[in-house]
Backbone bond lengths (Angstrom), bond angles and torsions (degrees), N, CA, C in turn:
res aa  C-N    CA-C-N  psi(-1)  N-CA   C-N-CA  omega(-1)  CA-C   N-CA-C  phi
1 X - - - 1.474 - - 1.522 110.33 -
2 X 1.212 118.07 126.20 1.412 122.97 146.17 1.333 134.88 -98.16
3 X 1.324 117.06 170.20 1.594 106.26 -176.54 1.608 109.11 -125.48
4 X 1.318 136.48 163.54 1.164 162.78 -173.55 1.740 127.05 -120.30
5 X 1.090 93.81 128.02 1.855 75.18 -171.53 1.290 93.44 -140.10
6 X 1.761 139.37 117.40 1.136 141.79 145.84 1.976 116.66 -51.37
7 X 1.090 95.50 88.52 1.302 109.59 -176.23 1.990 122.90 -72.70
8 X 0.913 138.64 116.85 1.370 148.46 -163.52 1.277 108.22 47.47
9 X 1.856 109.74 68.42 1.438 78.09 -164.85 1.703 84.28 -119.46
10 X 1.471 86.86 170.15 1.562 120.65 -165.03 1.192 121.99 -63.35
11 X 1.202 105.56 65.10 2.212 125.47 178.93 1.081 108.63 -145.81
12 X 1.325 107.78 119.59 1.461 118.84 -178.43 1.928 100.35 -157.33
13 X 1.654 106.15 172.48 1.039 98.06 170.21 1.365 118.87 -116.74
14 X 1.283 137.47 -175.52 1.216 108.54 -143.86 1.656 110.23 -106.32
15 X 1.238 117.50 130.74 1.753 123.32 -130.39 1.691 78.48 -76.22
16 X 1.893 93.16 153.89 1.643 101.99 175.95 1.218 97.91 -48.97
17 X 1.087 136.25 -66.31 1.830 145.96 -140.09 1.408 106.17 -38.77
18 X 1.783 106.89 -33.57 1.615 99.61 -174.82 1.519 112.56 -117.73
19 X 1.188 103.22 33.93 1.694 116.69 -174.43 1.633 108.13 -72.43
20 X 1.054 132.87 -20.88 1.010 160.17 177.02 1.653 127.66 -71.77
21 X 1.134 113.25 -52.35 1.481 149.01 -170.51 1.671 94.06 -46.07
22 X 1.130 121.87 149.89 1.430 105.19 168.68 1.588 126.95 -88.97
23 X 1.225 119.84 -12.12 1.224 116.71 -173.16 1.495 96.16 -79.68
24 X 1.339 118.85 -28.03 1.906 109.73 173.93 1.338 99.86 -86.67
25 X 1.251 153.00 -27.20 1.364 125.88 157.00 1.227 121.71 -84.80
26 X 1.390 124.11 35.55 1.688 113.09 151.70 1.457 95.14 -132.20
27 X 1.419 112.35 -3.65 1.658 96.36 172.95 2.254 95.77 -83.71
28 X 1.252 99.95 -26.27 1.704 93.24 173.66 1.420 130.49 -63.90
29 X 1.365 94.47 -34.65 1.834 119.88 160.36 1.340 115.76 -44.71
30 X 1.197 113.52 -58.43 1.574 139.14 -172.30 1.261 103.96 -57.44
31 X 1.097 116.89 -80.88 1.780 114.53 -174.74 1.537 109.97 -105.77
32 X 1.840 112.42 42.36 1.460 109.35 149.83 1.700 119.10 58.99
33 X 1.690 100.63 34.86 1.616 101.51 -150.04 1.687 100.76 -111.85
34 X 1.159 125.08 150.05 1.661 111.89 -169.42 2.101 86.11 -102.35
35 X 1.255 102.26 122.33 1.799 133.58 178.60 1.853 98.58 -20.82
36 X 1.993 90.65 -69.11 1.602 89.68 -155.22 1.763 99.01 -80.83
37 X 1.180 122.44 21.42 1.388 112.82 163.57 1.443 127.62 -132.31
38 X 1.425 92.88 28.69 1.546 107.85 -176.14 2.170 116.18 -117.13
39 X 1.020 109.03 120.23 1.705 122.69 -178.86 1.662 115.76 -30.35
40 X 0.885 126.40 97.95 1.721 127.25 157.47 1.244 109.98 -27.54
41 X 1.487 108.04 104.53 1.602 105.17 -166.00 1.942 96.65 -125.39
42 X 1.644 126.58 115.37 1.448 116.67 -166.46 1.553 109.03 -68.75
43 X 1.765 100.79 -19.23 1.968 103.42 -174.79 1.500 100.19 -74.68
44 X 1.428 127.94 -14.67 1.690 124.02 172.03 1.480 98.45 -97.93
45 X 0.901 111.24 -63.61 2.129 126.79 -140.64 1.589 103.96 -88.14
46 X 1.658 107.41 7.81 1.424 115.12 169.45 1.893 130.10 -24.60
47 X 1.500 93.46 -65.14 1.400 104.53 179.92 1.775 118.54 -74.59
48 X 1.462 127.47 -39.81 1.453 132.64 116.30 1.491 121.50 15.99
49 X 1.731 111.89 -76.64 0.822 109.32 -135.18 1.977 96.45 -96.08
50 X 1.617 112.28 -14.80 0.997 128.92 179.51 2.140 118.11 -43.67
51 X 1.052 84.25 101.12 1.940 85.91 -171.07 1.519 121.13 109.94
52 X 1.135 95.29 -20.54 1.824 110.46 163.94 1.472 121.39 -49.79
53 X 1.317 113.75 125.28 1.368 115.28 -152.18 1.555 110.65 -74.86
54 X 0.958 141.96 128.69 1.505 170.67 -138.26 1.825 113.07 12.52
55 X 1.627 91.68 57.61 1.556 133.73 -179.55 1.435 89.19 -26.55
56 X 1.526 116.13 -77.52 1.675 109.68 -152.16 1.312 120.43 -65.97
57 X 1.743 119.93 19.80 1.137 113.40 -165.93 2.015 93.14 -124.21
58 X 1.413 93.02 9.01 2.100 90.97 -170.22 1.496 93.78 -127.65
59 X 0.916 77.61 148.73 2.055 104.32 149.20 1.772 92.93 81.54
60 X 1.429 104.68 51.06 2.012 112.58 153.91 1.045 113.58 -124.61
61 X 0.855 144.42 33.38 1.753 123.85 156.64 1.234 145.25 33.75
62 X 1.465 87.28 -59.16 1.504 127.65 -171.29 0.973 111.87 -66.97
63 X 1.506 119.38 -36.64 1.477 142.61 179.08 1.444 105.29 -43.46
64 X 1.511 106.14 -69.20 1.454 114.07 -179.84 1.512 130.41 -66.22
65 X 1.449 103.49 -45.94 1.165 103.82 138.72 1.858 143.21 13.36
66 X 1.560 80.21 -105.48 1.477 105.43 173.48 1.684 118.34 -48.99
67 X 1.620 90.63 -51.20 1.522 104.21 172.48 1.517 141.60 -49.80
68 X 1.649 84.68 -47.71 1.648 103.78 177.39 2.021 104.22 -66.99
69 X 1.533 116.96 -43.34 1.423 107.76 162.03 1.130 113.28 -44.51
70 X 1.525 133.11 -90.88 1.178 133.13 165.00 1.789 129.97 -1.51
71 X 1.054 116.23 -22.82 1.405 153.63 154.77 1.560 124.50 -67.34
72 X 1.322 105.19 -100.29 1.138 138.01 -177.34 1.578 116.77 -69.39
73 X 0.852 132.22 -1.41 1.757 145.27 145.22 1.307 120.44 -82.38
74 X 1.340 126.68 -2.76 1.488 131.22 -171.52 1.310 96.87 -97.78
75 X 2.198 92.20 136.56 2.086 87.35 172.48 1.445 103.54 -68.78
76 X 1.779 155.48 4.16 1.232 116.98 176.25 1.295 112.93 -90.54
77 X 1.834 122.89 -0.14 1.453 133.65 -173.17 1.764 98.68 -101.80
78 X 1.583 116.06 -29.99 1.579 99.15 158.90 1.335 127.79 -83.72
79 X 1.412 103.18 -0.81 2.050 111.97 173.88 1.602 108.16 -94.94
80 X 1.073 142.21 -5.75 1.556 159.38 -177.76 1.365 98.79 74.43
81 X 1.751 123.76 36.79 1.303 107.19 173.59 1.879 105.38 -83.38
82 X 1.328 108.71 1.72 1.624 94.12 176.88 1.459 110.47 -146.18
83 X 0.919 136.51 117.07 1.602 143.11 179.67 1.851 109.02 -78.12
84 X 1.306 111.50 144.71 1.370 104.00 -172.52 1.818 112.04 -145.06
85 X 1.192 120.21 112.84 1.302 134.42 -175.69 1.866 117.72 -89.85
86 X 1.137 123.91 153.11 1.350 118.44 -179.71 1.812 101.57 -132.27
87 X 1.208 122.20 117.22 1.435 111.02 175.18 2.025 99.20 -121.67
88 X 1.084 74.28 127.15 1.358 104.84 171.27 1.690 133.15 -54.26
89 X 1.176 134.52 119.35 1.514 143.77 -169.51 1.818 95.70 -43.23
90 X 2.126 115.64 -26.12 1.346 101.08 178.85 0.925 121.38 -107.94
91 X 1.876 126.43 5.57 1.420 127.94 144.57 1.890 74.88 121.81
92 X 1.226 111.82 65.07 1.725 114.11 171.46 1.762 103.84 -140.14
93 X 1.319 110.69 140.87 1.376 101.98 -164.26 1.640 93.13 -114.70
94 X 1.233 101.90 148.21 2.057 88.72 176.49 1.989 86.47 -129.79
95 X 1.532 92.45 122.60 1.261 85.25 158.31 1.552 143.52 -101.04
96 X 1.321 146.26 171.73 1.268 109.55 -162.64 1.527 88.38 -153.96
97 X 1.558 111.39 148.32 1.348 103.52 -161.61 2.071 89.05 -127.84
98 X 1.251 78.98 167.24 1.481 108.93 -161.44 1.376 105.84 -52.62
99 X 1.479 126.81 -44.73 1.378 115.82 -176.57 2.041 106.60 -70.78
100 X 1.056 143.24 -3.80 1.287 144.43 -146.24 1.760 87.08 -93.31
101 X 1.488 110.13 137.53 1.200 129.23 178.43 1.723 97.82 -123.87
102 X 1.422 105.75 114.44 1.537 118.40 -165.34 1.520 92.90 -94.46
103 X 1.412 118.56 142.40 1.783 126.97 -179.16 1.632 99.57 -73.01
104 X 1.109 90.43 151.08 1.698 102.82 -167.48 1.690 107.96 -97.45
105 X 1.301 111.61 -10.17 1.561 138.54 173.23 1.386 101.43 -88.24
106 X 1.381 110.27 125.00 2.016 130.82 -172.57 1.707 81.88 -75.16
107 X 1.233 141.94 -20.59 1.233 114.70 -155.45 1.438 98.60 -114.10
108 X 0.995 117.01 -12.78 1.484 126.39 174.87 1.803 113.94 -67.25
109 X 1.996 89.55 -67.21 0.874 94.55 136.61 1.885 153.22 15.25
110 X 1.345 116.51 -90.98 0.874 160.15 172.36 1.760 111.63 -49.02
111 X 1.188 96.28 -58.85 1.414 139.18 162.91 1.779 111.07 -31.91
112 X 1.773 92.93 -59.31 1.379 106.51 -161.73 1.835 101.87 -87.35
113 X 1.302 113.28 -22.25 1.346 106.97 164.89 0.860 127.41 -15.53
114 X 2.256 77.18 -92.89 1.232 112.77 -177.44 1.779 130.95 -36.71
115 X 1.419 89.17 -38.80 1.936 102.06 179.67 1.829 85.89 -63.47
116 X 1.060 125.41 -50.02 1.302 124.42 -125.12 2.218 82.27 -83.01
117 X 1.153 106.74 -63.03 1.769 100.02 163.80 1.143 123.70 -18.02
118 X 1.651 119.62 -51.15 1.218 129.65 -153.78 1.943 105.92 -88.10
119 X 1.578 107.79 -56.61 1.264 121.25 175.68 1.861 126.91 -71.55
120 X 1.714 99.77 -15.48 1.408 119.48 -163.78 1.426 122.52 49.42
121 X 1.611 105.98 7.18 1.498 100.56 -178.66 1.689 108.57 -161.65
122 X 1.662 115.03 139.71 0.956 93.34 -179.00 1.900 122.71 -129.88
123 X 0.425 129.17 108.17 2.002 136.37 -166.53 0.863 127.82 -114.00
124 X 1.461 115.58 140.40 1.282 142.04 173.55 1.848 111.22 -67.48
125 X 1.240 92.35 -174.17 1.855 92.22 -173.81 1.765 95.03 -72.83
126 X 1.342 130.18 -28.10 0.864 107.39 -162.62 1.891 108.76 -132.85
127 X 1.475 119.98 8.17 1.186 98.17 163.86 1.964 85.84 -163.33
128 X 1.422 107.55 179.72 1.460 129.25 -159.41 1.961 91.14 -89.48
129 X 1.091 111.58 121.40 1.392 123.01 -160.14 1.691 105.39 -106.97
130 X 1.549 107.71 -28.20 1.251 109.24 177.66 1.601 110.11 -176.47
131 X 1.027 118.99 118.50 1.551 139.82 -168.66 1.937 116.86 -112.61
132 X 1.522 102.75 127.22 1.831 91.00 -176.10 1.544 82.61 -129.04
133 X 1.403 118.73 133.36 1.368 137.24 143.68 1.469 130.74 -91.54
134 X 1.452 119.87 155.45 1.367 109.45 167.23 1.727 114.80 -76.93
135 X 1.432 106.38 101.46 1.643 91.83 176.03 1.300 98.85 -156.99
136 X 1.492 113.28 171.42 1.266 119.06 -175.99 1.504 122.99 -109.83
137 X 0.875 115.05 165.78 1.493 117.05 -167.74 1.278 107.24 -68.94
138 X 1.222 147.50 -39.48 1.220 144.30 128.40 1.788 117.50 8.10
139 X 1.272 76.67 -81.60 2.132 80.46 175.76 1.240 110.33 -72.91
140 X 1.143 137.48 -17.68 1.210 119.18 -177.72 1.894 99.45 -65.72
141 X 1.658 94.42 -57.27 1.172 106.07 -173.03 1.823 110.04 -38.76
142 X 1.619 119.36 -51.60 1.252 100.57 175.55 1.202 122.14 -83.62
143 X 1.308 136.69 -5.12 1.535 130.21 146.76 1.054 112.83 -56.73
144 X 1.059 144.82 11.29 1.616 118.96 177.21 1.970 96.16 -141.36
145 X 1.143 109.16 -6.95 1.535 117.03 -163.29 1.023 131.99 2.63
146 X 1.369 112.49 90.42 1.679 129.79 -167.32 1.791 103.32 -70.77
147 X 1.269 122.86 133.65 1.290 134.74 -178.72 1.732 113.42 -62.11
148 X 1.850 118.09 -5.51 1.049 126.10 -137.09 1.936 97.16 172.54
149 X 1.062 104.26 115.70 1.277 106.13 169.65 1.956 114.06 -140.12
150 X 1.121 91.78 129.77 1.693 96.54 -164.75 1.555 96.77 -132.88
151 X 1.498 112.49 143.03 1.425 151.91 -155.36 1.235 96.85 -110.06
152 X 1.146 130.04 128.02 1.481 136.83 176.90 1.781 101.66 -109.80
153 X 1.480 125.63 105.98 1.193 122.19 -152.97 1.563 112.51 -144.26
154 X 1.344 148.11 142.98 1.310 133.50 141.70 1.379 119.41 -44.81
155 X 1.222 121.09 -50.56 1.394 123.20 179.76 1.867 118.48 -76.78
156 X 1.470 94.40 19.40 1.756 81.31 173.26 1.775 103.10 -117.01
157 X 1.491 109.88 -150.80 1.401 103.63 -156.41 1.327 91.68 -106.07
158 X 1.822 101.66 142.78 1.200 107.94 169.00 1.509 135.52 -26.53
159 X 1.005 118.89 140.33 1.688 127.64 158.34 1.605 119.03 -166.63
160 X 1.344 103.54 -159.02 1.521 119.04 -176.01 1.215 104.86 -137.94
161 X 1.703 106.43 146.21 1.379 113.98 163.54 2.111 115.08 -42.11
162 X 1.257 102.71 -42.12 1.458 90.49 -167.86 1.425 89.55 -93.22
163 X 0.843 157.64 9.06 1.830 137.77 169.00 2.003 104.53 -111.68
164 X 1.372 122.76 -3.14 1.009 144.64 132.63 2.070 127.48 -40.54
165 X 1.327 104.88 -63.91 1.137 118.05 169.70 1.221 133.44 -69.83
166 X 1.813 119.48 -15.77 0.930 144.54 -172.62 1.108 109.50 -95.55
167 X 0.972 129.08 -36.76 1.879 152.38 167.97 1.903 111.50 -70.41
168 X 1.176 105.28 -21.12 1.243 107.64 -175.18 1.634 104.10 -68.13
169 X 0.614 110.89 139.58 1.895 127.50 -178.37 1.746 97.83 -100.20
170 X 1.595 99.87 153.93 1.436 107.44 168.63 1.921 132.73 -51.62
171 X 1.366 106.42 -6.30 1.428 110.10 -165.22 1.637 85.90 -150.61
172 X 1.132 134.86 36.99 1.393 127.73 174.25 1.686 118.15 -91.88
173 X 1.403 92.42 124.45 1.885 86.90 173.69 1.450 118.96 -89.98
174 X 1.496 113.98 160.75 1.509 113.39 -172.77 1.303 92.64 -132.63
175 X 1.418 117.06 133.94 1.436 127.75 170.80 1.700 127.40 -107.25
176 X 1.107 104.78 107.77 1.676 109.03 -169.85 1.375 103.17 -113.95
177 X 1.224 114.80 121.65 1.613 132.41 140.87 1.532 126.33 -12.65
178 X 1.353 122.62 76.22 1.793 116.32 -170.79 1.746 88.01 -90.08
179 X 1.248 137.74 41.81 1.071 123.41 142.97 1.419 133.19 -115.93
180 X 1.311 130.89 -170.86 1.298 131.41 177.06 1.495 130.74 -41.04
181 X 1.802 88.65 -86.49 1.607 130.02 171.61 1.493 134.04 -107.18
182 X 0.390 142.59 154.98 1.598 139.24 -172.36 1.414 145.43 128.02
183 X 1.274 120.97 -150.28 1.558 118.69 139.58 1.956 100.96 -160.88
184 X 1.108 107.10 169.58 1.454 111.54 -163.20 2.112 112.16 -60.36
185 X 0.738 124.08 116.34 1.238 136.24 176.01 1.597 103.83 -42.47
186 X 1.129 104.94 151.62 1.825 126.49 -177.92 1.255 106.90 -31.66
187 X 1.282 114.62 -74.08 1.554 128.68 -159.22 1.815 94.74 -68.60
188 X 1.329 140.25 -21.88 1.290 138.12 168.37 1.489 107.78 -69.87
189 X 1.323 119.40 -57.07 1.452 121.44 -168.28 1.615 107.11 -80.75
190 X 1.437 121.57 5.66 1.736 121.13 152.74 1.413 104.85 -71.28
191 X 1.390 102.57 -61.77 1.651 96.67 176.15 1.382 149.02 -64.07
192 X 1.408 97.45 0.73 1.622 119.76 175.81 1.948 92.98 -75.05
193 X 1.426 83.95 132.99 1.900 86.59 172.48 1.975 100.99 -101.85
194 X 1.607 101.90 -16.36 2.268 99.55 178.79 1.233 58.93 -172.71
195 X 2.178 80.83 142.83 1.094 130.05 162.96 1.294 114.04 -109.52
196 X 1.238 119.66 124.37 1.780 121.47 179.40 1.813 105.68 -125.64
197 X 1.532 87.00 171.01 1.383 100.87 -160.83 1.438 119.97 -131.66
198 X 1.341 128.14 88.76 0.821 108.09 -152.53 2.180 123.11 -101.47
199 X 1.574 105.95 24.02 0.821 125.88 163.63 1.623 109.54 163.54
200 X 1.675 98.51 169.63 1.770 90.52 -152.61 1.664 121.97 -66.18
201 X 1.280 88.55 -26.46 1.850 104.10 -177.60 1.808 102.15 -113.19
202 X 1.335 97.54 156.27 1.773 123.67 -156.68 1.840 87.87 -63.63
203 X 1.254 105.36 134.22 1.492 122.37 -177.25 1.656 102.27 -96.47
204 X 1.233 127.05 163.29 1.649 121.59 162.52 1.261 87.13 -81.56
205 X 1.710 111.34 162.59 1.122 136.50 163.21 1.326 121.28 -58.79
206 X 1.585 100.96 -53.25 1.582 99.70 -168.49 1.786 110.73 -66.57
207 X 1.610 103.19 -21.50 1.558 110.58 164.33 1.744 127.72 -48.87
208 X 1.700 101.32 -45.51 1.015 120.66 -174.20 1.426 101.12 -82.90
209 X 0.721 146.64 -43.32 1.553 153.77 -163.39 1.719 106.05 -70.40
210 X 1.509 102.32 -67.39 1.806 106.65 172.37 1.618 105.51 -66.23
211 X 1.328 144.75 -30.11 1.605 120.30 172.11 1.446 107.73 -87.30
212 X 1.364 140.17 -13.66 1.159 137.11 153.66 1.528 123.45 -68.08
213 X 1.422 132.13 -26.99 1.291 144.78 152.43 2.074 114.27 -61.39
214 X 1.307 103.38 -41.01 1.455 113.58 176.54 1.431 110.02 -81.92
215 X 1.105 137.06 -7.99 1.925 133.52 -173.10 1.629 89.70 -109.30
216 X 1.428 130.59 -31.24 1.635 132.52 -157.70 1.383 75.75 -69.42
217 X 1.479 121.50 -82.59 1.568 152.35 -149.29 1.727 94.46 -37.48
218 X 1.310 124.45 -49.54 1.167 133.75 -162.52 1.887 95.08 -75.88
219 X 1.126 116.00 -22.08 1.552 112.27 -169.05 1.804 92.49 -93.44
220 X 1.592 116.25 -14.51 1.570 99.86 -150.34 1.503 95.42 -122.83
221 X 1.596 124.45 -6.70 1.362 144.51 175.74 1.799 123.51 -98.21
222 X 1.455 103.63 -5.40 1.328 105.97 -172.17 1.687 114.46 -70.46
């Protein structure tokens, strides 16, 4: 098993500061939604979100979203060949366990966050389906202590999905970007042990995530 961690990625709820703003109180109007328990979304909270401090890295969703499918639909993530973590742009980790079937609908979706912010946990009749703590990537990282932790980056050294997968060790973590724009913040790139690259310009996640899930499978399915 290896693990996966959507690192600063872009889910949050939507900070008091712009509770106010009007485009979040007529987008709250609109779909009947209570402010401080509703998702930072940039296709609503656009004008909001303008000046907000390290803007290009909040208010996608979608990001994770997309990603966590891309993920979490694969037979080596329904066989427990891969464990998968989400840490948050505010230092909140949601973990998510292998039996959990994520809605394939952004609004459903969306939906399950929001519950999931509010309750910190979410379950079936018979076991804990998805759990978010306040913690940092840091601890996660030494709770789970990957033998190998690798940075998925523009600025690291060339490679390939398949000479990537091949290199992966039995307990190795992989760190992907669940945000927009950017590149990984200070306190992320201490904890990177190699930075790789897996082409010259910024990939989507959910791209990187499903051909990095599809080259493992082929090394662990033969």
């Amino acid at each position: 098993m290896f693990t996966i961690i959507l690192v600063e990625s872009s889910l949050e709820l939507i900070p008091a500061e712009l509770s106010k703003h009007q485009s979040v109180l007529a987008y709250s109007k609109k779909f009947k939604k209570n402010i401080s328990n509703t998702l930072l979304d940039n296709s609503w909270h656009f004008g909001a979100m303008k000046g907000l401090e390290n803007e290009i890295k909040r208010g996608r969703p979608d990001i994770v979203h997309l990603t966590l499918l891309s993920i979490c639909t694969s037979p080596a993530f329904y066989e427990n060949k891969i464990q998968v973590f989400v840490h948050t742009i505010n230092d909140e980790i949601i973990s998510i366990n292998n039996n959990t079937r994520l809605p394939k609908s952004y609004h459903r979706f969306q939906g399950l966050m929001e519950k999931l912010f509010l309750t910190k946990k979410i379950e079936s009749e018979t076991e804990i389906l998805m759990q978010m703590e306040n913690s940092s990537l840091s601890k996660l990282i030494s709770k789970i202590q990957p033998d190998e932790i690798i940075g998925l980056t523009t600025q690291g050294q060339k490679t390939t999905f398949e000479k990537l997968t091949h290199q992966i060790k039995e307990n190795s973590c992989i760190l992907i970007g669940g945000f927009q724009k950017g590149h990984f913040n200070k306190e992320t790139q201490k904890i990177i042990g190699t930075s790789l690259s897996i082409h010259d310009s910024s990939l989507e996640a959910h791209l990187v995530a499903s051909r990095l899930v599809y080259e493992y499978e082929k090394t662990i399915f033969i």
